[in-house]
Each structure stands twice: as structure tokens, then as C-alpha cells.
C-alpha positions as CSV (number, residue, x, y, z in Angstrom):
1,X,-39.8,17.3,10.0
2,X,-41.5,14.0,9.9
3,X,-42.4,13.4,6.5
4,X,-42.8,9.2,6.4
5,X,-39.3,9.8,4.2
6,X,-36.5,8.1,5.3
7,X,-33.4,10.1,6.2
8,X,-30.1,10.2,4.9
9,X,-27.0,9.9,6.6
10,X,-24.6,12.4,6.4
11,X,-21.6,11.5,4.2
12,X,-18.7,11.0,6.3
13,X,-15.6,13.2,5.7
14,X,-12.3,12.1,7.0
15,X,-9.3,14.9,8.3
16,X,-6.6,15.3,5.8
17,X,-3.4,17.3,6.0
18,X,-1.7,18.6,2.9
19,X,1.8,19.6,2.0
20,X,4.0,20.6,-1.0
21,X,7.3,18.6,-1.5
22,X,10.1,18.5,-4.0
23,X,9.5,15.1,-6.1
24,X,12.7,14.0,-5.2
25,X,11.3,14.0,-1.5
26,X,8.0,12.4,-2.3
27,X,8.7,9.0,-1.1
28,X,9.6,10.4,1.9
29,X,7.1,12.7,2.6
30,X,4.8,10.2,2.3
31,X,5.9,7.7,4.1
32,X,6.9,9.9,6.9
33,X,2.3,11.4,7.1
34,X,2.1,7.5,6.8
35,X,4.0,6.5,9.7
36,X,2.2,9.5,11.4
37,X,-1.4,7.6,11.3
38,X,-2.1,8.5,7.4
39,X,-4.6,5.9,5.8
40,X,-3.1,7.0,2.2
41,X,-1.7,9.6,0.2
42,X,-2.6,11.0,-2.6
43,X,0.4,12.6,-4.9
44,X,-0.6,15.2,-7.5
45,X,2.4,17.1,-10.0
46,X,2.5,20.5,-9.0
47,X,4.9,23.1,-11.9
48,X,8.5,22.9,-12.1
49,X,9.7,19.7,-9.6
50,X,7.2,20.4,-6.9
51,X,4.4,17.8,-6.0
52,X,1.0,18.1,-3.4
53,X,1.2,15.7,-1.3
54,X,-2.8,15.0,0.2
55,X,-2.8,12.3,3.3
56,X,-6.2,11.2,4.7
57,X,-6.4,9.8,7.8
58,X,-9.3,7.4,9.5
59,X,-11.1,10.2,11.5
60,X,-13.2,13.4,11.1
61,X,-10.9,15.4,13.6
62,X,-6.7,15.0,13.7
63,X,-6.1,14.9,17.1
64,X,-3.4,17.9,18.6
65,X,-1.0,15.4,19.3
66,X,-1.0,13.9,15.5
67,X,-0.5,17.5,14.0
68,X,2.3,18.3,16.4
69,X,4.0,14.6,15.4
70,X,3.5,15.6,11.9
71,X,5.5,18.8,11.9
72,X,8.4,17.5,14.3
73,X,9.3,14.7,11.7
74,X,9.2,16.8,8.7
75,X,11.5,18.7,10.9
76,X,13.5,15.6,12.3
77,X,14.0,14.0,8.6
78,X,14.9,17.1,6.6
79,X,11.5,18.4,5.6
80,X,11.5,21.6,7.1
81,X,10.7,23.9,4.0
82,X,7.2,21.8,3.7
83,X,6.1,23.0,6.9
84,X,5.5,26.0,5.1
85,X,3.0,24.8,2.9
86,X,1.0,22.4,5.6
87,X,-2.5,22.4,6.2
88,X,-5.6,20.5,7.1
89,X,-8.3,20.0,5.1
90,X,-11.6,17.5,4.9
91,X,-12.0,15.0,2.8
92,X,-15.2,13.1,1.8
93,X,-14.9,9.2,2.1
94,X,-16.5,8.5,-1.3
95,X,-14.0,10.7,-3.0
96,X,-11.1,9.7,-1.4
97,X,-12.2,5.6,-2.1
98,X,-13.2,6.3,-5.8
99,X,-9.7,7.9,-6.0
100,X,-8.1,4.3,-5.0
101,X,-10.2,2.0,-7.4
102,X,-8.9,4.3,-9.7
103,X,-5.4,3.8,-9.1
104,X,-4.6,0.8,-7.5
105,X,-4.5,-2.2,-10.1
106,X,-2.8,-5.2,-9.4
107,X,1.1,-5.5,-9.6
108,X,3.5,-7.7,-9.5
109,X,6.6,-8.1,-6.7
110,X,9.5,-10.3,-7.2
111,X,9.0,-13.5,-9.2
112,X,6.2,-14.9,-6.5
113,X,3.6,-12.5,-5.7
114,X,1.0,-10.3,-7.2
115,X,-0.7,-8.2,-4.9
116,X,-4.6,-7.3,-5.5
117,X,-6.7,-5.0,-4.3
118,X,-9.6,-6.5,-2.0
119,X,-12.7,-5.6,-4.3
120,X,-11.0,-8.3,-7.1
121,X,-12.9,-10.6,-4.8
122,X,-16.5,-8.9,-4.8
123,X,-18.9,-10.1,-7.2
124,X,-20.9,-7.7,-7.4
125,X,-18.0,-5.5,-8.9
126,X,-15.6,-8.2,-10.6
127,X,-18.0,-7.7,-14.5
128,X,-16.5,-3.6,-13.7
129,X,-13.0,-4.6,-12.9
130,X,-10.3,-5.0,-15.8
131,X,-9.7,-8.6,-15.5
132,X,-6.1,-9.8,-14.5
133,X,-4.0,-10.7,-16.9
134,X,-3.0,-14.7,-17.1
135,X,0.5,-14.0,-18.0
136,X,0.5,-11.5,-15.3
137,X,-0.5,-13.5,-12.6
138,X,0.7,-17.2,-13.9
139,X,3.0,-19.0,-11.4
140,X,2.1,-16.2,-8.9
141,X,0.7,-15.7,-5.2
142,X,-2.2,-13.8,-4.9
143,X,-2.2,-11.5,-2.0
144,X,-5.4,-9.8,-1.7
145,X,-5.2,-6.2,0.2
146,X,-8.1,-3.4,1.7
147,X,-6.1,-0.5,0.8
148,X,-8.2,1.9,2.4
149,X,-5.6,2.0,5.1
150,X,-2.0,2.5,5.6
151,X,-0.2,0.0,6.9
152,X,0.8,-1.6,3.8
153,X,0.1,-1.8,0.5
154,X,2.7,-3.6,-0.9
155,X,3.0,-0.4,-3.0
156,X,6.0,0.9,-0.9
157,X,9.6,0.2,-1.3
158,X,10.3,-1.1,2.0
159,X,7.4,-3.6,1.9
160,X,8.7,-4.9,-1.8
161,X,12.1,-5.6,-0.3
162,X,10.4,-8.0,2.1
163,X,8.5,-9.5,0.1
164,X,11.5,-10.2,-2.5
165,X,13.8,-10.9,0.4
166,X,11.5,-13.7,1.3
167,X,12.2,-15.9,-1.9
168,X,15.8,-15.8,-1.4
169,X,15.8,-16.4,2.5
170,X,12.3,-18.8,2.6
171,X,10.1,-18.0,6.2
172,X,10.3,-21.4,7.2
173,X,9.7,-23.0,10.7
174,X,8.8,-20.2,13.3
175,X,8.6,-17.0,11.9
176,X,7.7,-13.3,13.4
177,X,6.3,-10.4,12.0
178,X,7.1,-7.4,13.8
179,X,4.6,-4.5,13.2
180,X,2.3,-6.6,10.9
181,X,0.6,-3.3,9.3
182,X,-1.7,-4.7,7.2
183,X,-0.6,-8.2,7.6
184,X,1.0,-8.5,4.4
185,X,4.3,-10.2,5.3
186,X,2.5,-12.6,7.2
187,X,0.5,-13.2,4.4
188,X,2.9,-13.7,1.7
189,X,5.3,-15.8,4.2
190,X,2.6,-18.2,4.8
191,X,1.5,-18.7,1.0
192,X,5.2,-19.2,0.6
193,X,5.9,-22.2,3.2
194,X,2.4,-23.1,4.1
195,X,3.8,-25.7,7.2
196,X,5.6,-22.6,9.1
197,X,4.1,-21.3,12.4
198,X,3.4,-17.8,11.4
199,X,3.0,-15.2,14.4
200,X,2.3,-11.3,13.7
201,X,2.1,-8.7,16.3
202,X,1.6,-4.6,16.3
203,X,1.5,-2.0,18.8
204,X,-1.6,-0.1,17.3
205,X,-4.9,-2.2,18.0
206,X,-6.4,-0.3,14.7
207,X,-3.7,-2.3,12.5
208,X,-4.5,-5.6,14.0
209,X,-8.1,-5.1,12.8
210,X,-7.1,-4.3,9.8
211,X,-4.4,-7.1,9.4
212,X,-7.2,-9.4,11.1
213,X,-9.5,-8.7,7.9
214,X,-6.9,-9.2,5.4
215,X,-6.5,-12.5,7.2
216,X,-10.2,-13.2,6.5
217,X,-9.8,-12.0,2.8
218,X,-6.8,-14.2,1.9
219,X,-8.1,-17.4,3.6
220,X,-5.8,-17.4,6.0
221,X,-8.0,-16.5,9.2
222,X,-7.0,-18.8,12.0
223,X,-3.3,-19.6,10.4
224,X,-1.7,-17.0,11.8
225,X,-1.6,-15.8,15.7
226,X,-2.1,-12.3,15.7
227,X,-1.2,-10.3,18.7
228,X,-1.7,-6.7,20.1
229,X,1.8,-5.5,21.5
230,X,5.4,-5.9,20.1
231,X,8.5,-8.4,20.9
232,X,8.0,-8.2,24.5
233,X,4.3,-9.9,23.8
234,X,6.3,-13.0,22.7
235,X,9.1,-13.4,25.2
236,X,10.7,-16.6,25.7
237,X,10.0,-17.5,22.3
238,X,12.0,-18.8,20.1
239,X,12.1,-17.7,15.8
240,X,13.8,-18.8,12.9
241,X,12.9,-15.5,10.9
242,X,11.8,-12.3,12.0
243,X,10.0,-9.5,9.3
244,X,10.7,-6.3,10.5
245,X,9.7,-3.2,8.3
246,X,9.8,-0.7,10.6
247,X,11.8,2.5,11.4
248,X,15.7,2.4,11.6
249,X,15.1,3.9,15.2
250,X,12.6,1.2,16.1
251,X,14.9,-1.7,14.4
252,X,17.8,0.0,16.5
253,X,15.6,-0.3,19.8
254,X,14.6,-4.1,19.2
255,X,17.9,-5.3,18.2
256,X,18.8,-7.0,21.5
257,X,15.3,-8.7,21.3
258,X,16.0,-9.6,18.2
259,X,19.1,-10.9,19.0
260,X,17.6,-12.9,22.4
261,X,14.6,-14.2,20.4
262,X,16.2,-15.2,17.0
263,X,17.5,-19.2,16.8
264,X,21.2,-19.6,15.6
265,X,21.4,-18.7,12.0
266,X,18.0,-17.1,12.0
267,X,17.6,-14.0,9.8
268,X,16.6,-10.9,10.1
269,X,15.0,-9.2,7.2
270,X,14.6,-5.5,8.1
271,X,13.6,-2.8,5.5
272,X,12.5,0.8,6.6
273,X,15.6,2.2,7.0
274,X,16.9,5.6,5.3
275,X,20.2,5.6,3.9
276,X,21.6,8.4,5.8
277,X,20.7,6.5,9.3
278,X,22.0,3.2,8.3
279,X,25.5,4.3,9.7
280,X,23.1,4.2,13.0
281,X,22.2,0.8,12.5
282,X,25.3,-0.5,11.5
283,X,26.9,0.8,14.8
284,X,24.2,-0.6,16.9
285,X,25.2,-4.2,15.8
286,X,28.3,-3.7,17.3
287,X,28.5,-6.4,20.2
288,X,25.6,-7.8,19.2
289,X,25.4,-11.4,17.7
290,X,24.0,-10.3,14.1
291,X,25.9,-9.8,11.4
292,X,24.5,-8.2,7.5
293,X,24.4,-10.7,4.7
294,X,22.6,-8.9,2.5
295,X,21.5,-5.2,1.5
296,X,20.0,-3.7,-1.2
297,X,19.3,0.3,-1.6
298,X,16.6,1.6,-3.4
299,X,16.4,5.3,-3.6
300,X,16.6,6.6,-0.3
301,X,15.6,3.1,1.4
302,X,17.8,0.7,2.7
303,X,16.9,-3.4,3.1
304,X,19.1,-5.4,5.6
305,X,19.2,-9.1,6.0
306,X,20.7,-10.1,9.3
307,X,21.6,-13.5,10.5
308,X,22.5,-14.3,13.8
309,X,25.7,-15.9,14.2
């Protein structure tokens, strides 16, 4: 009907899958629908020590080949008895976006950083925002992050590790950020040594435009190279530190990369990895010139620090 009014568009919903998980198991549910394309999850405490798990990913449909990935990693990680409880469900984007401003504050990692959500820098909403506390944010980087995606946060336990191993072993000179996400790393390693040539690359051309806008929102646009692909997009190059939070599998797979690309004592620092497949990782350094200097374990995650030697 042509009326003269004009017409609305319809509110775009986004596919979610849902699943029920002990809460010991959270974390790793989580970050398991997250590695599977999730743009967030939403955790809600179910009776006795179960919990809902709610991930929403960037698309009104969830592709065959998503769902399948989905159930063979609960499968492959130990998750088996949530496959019993799986299933899709829609999810409207206003919802789901409220539901972050709600939640996500800013926080503090380490003794250098405190990572913000991206709408601390509109105007329009900054007189509806709790303000950020001075004594919270004195002496402190600001990292500013859209988290209406997944690929990082800085809420997750391997990203933190990073981002603390990063005081301790400074990125300076040439450094690599393998499977930038949401460009965090990059981020923080350039507000921490400013003069170092910082270089980020990722497989999935979705997470490059979503690191390319946290470039923009940070100031840092132009600073750092960003490139589509992985370590074989910067052969023949050389690195003094390499940020890789990614997989124990995919750590596993790049370590004689790692070990062609990285400049004597170089480091590695490596986080994703669960504790029951660092016995993997640890036998795949055999013969190969990198040797742990550092771990931490928190919970069921493991953080490396290689150096080549």
C-alpha cells in the first residue's frame, strides 16, 4: 500500500545456537561456539551447576557446514553430553547489543591496560555511560574495542595472558600478530613501544574488517600493516616477537614457521592452549629451535612463552 508513509525496515535477527553446560565447562564451551564463527555468548545460571550457554553469530542463517563444526568439537574437546541440549534459535540484533552495553564495562588487565568498550568514545552516549573511574584508568592504556564480534574482547583468558605477557617480554622492533581477531594485541603492543613495526594478519577476511575498525577507533589506522592470510603471507620476513593466541593445534602446525621467521632470541608468546593438549605442544618442540621460558595456567588454559635459541 502506498500511503506517502515511509516504511520501516524489518529488524534484523541474527542465527543463534544454544546449549546447556556444566559451569565448570563454561569457559570452554564458549570459547569452543567462538572459535566456530560465534560473535558472543551470552551465559545465563541454569539450577544446580548447570549454565545456558546462548552464542549469536553475524548472519540470519548458520550455514550446514557451521552446525556440523559445532557439534564435532563439542565432540572432539569432551563436550559430548551438550549435544544433547543443542539448538538454533533467532536472535534480534537490538536485543542481543542492549545485552552487551549492559555488561561490558571497562576492566582492567595487567598493570598497563584498561580495555573499553567502543561507545566510551560516542558523544552522543558518553552523558549515559558511568564515567571511568580516574584511579581505575591512571597510568593505564586505553584500548578501545567493538565487542559486537568475537574475535577478542580482551574478556578471555587467553587474550589476558597476552596482554600481561607483553609487559614482561616488551613487543619491541618487528613484531607479528598471528590471527589478529579483533586486533587487540596489535593494539596494545603498539601503545606499548610506539617505534616497533607492528604487522597483523588473519585467515578470515571478516576479522580483518573488524580489526581494520578497531584500528580506526584507537588511532592507530595506518600504524599497523594488516594482512588477509597467515604466516605464509609474510615469508622471508624476519620478527623479533610473534603474538599467537590461537589453537594448540594451530600453534602446533606453525611452529616450524615460527621457528624460520623468528630472529635469535625472539619470543614467542602463545596462549590458547588447553591444558590437557599441552603434552602435544611440548612434544612438537622437540627438534625444533624454541625452547619455554615461561608458563602460566589459568583454569583450563595454558600461556607459553617461547624463545628461540
Amino acid at each position: 500500500m502506498k500511503d506517502g508513509s515511509p516504511v520501516e525496515s524489518p529488524a534484523k535477527s541474527w542465527a543463534a545456537v544454544v546449549i546447556e553446560a556444566h559451569s565448570d565447562q563454561e569457559d570452554l564451551a564458549s570459547w569452543l561456539l567462538m572459535q566456530c564463527g560465534a560473535q558472543g555468548c551470552e551465559v545465563e545460571p541454569l539450577n544446580g551447576s548447570l549454565v545456558r550457554i546462548k552464542a549469536t553469530f553475524d548472519s540470519p542463517h548458520l550455514p550446514d557446514e557451521t552446525w556440523e563444526k559445532i557439534k564435532s568439537s563439542l565432540e572432539e574437546y569432551g563436550l559430548a553430553e551438550s549435544l544433547k541440549s543443542l539448538r538454533r534459535k533467532d536472535v534480534m540484533e537490538e536485543d542481543w547489543l542492549a545485552k552487551w552495553k549492559e555488561g561490558f564495562e571497562p576492566f582492567r588487565v595487567g598493570t598497563k591496560f584498561l580495555i573499553c568498550p567502543s561507545w566510551y568514545l560516542d558523544e552522543t552516549l558518553i552523558d549515559t555511560l558511568p564515567p571511568i573511574d580516574s584511579e581505575l584508568s591512571e597510568g593505564r592504556f586505553k584500548v578501545y574495542i567493538d565487542p559486537g564480534m568475537a574475535f577478542g574482547t580482551g574478556l578471555h583468558a587467553t587474550t589476558q595472558f597476552c596482554l600481561r605477557a607483553m609487559e614482561s617480554y616488551p613487543p619491541k622492533g618487528k613484531v607479528l600478530d598471528v590471527g589478529t581477531g579483533s586486533g587487540i594485541l596489535a593494539i596494545a603492543a603498539l601503545l606499548l613501544q610506539p617505534t616497533s613495526e607492528i604487522v597483523a594478519c588473519d585467515t578470515d577476511g571478516v576479522a580483518c574488517e573488524y580489526a581494520q575498525k578497531d584500528f580506526e577507533l584507537n588511532g592507530v589506522d595506518g600504524r599497523i600493516e594488516l594482512i588477509e592470510g597467515s604466516t605464509d603471507a609474510v615469508a622471508g620476513r624476519r620478527f623479533d616477537v610473534l603474538l599467537s593466541n590461537l589453537t594448540c593445534e594451530d600453534i602446533v602446525a606453525l611452529l616450524p614457521d615460527y621457528s624460520a621467521m623468528l630472529n635469535p632470541e625472539g619470543v614467542v608468546l602463545c596462549a590458547g592452549i588447553l591444558a590437557e593438549r599441552l603434552p602435544l605442544l611440548e612434544k612438537s618442540l622437540v627438534g625444533q629451535p624454541l625452547r619455554i621460558i615461561q608458563s602460566e595456567t589459568v583454569g583450563q588454559w595454558v600461556g607459553l612463552v617461547l624463545q628461540k635459541v
